[in-house]
C-alpha positions, 0 to 999 in steps of 0.5 A: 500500500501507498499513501495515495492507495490508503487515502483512495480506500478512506474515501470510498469506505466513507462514501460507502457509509451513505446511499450514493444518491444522497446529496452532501457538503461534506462527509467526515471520518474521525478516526482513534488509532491504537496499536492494534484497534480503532474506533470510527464515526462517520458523520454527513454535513448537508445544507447546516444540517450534520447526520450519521449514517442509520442502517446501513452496514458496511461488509467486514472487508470494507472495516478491514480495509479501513484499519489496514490504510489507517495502520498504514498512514500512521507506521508511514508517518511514524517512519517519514517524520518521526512522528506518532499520529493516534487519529485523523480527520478526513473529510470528503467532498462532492467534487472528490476532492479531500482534506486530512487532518492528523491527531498527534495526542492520544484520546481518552478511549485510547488511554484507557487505564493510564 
């Protein structure tokens, strides 16, 4: 995997938490990544209005997809840099272009016990 392959399966796992003919602003992916879990939420924007996807479920391979890209884009980052990421932010838009945001802290749900 590269980082233009892991950014390709973030978007198209986010756009798959919603029906295609939905019309939006923006779709964001707000992601916690642990050393061997992550937690997710996936929100719609759409004319001042944000929502989370109802009913819908993804297929297994899909939610594995999205861990390994995540894995990926944080090991890289980790490995280029030097520095630990432990979330990010990605938000879709319609023409298909995208913005990503790293988390450089670790969240409560990932400190656990600490």
């Amino acid at each position: 995997m590269n980082t233009e392959q892991a950014y390709n399966v973030i978007a198209n796992v986010l756009f798959a938490h919603f029906e295609p003919s939905e019309q939006f602003d923006k779709l964001e992916l707000k992601m916690e990544i642990g050393d061997g879990a992550t937690k997710r939420q996936v929100w719609k924007y759409f004319n001042g209005v944000s929502s989370q996807p109802v009913g819908k479920r993804l297929p297994m391979q899909a939610g594995n997809d999205l861990e390994e890209a995540a894995f990926f884009l944080r090991d890289n980052l980790l490995e280029t840099t030097g520095e630990q990421i432990w979330g990010l932010t990605f938000t879709l838009f319609p023409d298909s272009s995208f913005n990503i945001e790293y988390t450089y802290e670790k969240s409560d749900w990932l400190k656990g016990g600490e």
